[in-house]
N, C-alpha and C positions, 0 to 999 in steps of 0.2 A: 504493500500500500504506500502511496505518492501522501508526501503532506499535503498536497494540495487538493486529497481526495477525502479529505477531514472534510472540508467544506461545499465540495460540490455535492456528497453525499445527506448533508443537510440541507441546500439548497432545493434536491429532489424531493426532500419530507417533507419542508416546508416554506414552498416560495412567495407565499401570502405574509409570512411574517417579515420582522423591523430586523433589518441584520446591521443595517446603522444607520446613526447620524451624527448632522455635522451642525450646528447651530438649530436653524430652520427647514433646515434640507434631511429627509430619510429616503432612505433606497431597501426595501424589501430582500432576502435574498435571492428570487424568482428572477428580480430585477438584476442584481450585483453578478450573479450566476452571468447572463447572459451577454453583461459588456463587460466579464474577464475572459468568457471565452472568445469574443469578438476581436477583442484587443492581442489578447494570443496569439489568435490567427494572424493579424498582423503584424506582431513583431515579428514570428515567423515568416513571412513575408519579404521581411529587410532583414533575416538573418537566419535561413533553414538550419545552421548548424545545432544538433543539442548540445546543451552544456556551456554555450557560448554566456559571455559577460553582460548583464547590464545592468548600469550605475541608476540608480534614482536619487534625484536632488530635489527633495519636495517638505515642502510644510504639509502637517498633519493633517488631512484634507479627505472626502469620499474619494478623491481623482487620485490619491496617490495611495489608496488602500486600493484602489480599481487597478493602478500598476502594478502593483505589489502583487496580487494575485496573479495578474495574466504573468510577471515574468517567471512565477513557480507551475501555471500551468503549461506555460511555454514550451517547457522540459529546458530552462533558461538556470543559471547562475545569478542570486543576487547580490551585485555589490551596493552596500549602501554609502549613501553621502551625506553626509551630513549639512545641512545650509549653513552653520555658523562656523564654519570650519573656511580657512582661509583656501583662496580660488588657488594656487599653488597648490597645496597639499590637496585639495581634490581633486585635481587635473592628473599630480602625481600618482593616486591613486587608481584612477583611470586607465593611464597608461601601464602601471606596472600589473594591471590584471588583464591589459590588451580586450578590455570592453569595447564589444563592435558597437554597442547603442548606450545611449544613456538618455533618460527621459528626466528633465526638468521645467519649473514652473516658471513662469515668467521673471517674476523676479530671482530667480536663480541660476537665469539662463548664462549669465554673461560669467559667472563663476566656472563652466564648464569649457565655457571653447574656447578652443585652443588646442584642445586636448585630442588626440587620436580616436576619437568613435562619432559616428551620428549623434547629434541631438534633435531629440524629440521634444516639443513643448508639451507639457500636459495642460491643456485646455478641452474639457468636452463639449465646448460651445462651438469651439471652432469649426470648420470645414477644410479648412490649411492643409497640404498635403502634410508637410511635417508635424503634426500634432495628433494628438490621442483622439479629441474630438474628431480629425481624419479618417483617422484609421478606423474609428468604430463606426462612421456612417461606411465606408468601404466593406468593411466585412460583420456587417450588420448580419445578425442570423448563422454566421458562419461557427464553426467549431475548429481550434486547433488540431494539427495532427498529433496522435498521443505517441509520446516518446516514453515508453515504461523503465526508467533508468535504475540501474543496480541501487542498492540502499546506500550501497560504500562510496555511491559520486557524492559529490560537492552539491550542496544545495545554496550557500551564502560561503563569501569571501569577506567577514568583517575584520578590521584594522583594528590589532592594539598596540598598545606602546608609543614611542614621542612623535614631533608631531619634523621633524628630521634627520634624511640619510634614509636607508633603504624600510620604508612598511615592512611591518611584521602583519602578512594575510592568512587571517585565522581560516582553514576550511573547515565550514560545517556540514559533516556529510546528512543525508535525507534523514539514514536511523536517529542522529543526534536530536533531528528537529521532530522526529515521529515518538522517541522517549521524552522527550521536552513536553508534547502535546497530551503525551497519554501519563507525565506523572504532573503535571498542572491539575489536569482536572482530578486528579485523583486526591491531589494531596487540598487543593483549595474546598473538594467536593462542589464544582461546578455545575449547574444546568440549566434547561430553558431560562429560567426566572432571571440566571443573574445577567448583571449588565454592566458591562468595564470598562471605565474612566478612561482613556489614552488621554494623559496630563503630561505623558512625558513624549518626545518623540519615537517614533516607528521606528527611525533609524537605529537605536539602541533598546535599552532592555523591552519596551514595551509589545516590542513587534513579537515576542515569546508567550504572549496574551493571546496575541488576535487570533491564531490557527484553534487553540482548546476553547475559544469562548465561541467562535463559529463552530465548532466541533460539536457541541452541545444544543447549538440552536439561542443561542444567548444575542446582547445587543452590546454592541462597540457605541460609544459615545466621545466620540473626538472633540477634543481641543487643540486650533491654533494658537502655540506661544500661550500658553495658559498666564493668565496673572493667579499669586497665591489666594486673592478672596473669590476669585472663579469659578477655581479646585472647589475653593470652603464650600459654596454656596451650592456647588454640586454634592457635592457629597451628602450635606445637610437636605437636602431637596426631597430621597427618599427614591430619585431617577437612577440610580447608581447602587452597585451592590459592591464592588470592590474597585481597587488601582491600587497604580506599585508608582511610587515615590522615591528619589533618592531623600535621603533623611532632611537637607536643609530647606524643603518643599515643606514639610512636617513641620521645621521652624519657623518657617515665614508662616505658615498656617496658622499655628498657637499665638504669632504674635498681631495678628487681625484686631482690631478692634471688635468687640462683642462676640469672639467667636465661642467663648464661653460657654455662649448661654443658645448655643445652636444645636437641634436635633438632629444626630446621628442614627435615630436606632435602624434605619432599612441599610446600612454601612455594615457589610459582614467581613471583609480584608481591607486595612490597610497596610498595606504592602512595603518596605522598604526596603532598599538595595541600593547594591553601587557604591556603598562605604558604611563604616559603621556609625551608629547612632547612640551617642551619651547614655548608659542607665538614668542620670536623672532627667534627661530629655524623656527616652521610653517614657517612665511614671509619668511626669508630667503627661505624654497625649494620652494614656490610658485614662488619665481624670478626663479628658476634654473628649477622646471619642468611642472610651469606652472598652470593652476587653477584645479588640480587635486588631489589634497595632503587632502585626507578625514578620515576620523576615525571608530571605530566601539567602543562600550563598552559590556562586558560582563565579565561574568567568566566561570571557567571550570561546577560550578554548573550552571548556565545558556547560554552555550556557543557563544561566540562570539558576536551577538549580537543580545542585548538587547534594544541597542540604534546606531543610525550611524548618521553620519553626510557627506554630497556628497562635491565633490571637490568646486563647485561654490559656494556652503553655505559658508565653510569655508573659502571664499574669501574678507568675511565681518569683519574687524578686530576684532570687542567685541567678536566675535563666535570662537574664535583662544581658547581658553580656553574651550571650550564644547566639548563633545563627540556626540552631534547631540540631535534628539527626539528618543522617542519609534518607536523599531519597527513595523512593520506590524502590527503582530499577538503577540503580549507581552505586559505588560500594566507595566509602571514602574512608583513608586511616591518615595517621600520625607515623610518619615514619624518624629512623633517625636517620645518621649521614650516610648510614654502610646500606640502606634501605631497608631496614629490619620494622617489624611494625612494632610501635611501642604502644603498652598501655595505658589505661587512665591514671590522669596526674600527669604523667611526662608530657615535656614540650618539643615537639619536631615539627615536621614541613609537610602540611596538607598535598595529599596524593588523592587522586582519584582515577577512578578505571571502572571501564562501562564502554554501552553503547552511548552514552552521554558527548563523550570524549573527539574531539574533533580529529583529522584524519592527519593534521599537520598543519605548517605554514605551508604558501604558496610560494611557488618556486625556492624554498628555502628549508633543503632536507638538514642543514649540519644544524640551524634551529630546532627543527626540526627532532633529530634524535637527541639535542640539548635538553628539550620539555619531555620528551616520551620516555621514560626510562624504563625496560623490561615491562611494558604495556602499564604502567601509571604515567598521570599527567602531572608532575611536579609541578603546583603552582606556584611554588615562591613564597606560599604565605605561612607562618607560623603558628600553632595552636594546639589546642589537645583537646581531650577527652574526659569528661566528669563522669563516675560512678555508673549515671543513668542513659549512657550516649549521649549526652549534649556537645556539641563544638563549639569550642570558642575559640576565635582566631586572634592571633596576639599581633599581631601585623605583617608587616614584607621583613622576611630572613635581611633583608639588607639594609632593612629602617631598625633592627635594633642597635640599642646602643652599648655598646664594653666600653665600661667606665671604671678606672683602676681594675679591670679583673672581672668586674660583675656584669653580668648581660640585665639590662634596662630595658622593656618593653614599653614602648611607647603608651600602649592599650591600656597599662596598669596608671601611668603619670596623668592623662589627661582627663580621663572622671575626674579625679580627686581635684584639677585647678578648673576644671568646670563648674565644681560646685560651689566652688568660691563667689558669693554674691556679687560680685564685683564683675565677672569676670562671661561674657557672652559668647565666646567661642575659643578654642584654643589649637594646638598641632605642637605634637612634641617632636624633636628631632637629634641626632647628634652631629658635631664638631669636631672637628681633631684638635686636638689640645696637649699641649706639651708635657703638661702635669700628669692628666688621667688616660693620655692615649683618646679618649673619646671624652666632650663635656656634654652637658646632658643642656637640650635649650628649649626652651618653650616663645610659641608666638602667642599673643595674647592679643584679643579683642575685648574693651572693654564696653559695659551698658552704657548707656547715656548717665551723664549726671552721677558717675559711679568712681570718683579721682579713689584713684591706689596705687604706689609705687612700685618698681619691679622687688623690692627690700620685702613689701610685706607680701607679694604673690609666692616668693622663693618662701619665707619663714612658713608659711599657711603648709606649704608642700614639703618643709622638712617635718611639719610636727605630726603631719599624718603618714608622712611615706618613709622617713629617714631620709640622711643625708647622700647617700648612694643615688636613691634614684628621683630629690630633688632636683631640680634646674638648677645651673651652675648661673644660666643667663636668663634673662627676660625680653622679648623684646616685644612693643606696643604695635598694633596696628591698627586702622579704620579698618581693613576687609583682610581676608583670609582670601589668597588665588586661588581661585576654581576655576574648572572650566565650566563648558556652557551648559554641561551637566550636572551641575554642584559638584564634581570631586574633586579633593582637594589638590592641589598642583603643589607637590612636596618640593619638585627641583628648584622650582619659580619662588617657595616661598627660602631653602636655602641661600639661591643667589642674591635675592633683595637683602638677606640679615649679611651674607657674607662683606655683603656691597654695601653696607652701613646704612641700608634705608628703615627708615624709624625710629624710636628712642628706646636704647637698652639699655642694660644695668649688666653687669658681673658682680656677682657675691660670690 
């Protein structure tokens, strides 16, 4: 089975019903069915090859859920683009996955060419030869030819890593996106009724949604560039049953005015990912949206998730720090250096190994056998195992800190100068330092109307954590670097403190 055959197979149960919308605009899926097989045929049209590349460069939209579709029914390769991403690095990624077509929206057009493939505008208004709107009045009624591809091909080419020098292009083979589909719904317990927020872009985690929620017969409810009291007011509405949020969505959210005193109860997941989330943040939303504020853990080499944790779990204070158990269908351990697996309590480097598990980089096998080791995906990230199965991940193996001797986990320092009333956000990091080999530094954002020196941030965090794995340094900022997905940009925010931007202290 094609992931793409999750949703034509609810299309034929039930074409009368709402399979999305987009502000004022719904499209049935009887409807959506018919202009992604239309659109298929077309791109097959301007590119018979199977397997061939193509880019879409689109805001959250019916037109580019409509792309999205026909290029998995195409028997096609999705590479995604993101729009806030610089015309450079998308171009670059174009060309390094030799995408023959790339379909962008108007405004996103001028970001792509240049670049070695067709671009397609997506307008369904249009009549334009080059545009989607085109191509669906062309092969109106038409049906793609079906290409039944092995499970082990490549279904998406997503990019991780910096954002210069050669892309690292994740392949996600079909089975990865066919156990993604079949342990979402299982683990979320998805159906008809529910109906999923896309708050965040397609382009990234949320598009791991749209296949198990048309799978079930469920309703996608898009938003363009979401503003946080949008999200709120959706959520609150009673129109929505769940969404996956990176965590600082969830903090612009609690800090709305009156969001307080808003009804969440038809809100069954909210979902966060893509970095972790403060325990006393967690408590905080669970007062405001109640016992649903769950997790998932994964990467783009293993999408999504690998691990989850459900709102009622997370309800248990110790588990505020976990990302949940294994999923379903995925086996994930704690290994140590020599690859051995260790048990609960000990700290090693999160593996995982499944059909989950993507098939490689693109065109980059010595990466390649660098992440795969003897069929685990070494993620890089640190963590272990509590008593009951729970994972908790302590950060990236190469964000901890050895300080005189001791290893410093970032994960364990920033709770604690979180909770500091003073103190609105934080990123712990290390230093080289003459004295301890590594020093231990924190960035700090402070509340408004909240004056505290870096002298009392450090004292606050010896007297809870010792003097090991306090901050050696402090340093102030108005924003924490993120990118355009809230995660936090570790190298960006090293270079600005290396390069003496904001007011520090050394104690």
């Amino acid at each position: 089975m094609q992931p793409i055959d999750f949703f034509f197979r609810t299309a034929r149960a039930r074409p009368e019903a709402i399979a999305v919308e987009s502000g004022d605009s719904t499209m049935t899926y009887g409807k959506l069915a018919q202009d992604v097989r239309a659109l298929a045929a077309g791109l097959q049209s301007l590119d018979s090859t199977p397997g061939s590349r193509v880019g879409i460069c689109c805001r959250n939209s019916i037109a580019h859920l409509t792309a999205w579709l026909a290029t998995l029914a195409a028997g096609k390769i999705w590479v995604p683009l993101f729009h806030k991403n610089r015309s450079e690095e998308l171009r670059r990624a174009i060309d390094f996955t030799e995408a023959s077509l790339v379909i962008a929206e108007a405004s996103t057009h001028a970001l792509v060419e240049g670049a070695g493939a067709r671009v397609i505008v997506s307008d369904p208004a249009s009549r334009a030869e080059d545009t989607t709107g085109g191509l669906l009045e062309r092969f109106a009624g038409a049906a793609p030819e079906l290409h039944v591809r092995d499970l082990g091909e490549t279904q998406a080419i997503k990019f991780t890593g910096g954002t210069t020098g050669l892309p690292k292009g994740v392949m996600q083979p079909l089975r990865a996106w066919n156990t993604c589909i079949a342990t979402q719904i299982a683990t979320w317990g998805m159906t008809a009724r529910d109906a999923y927020l896309a708050a965040a872009p397609i382009t990234h985690g949320t598009s791991t949604y749209i296949l198990p929620i048309l799978a079930v017969g469920g309703r996608l409810v898009l938003l363009d560039q979401p503003r946080p009291e949008e999200t709120l007011a959706l959520l609150g509405s009673g129109r929505v049953t769940l969404t996956f949020v990176p965590p600082t969505v969830i903090y612009m959210m609690m800090q709305q005015a009156g969001a307080e005193a808003s009804d969440f109860a038809g809100l069954r997941h909210l979902i966060y990912g893509s970095g972790p989330m403060r325990p006393d943040a967690i408590a905080q939303a669970q007062v405001m949206f109640g016992p649903v504020v769950a997790s998932t853990y994964g990467q783009t080499e293993a999408p999504q998730i690998a691990a989850a944790i459900t709102g009622p779990e997370m309800m248990a204070p110790d588990r505020r720090r976990s990302v949940g158990r294994p999923t379903l269908l995925t086996q994930v351990e704690v290994l140590d250096s020599d690859g051995r697996v260790l048990p609960p309590g000990e700290t090693g480097e999160i593996a995982i190994r499944g059909d989950l598990v993507m098939s490689g980089f693109w065109k980059q096998p010595d990466k390649t056998a660098e992440t795969i080791v003897d069929g685990w995906l070494r993620t890089g990230d640190l963590g272990s195992f509590d008593d009951e199965g729970y994972l908790a991940i302590l950060g990236r193996s190469k964000d901890v800190v050895i300080s005189g001797g001791f290893n410093v986990y970032p994960s364990d320092v920033e709770p604690v100068l979180a909770s500091h009333q003073a103190v609105a956000d934080c990123a712990v990091f290390g230093l080289p330092d003459s004295k301890w080999g590594e020093a231990v530094h924190a960035a700090v954002v402070l509340q408004p109307g909240q004056p505290v020196t870096p002298e009392e941030i450090i004292d606050f965090a010896k007297a809870r954590l010792g003097s090991v794995k306090a901050p050696k340094v402090v340093t102030f900022f108005e924003e924490l670097p993120r990118n355009a997905y809230g995660k936090l940009q570790k190298q960006k925010l090293i270079a600005a403190v290396t390069g003496t931007e904001g007011e520090s202290r050394s104690v």
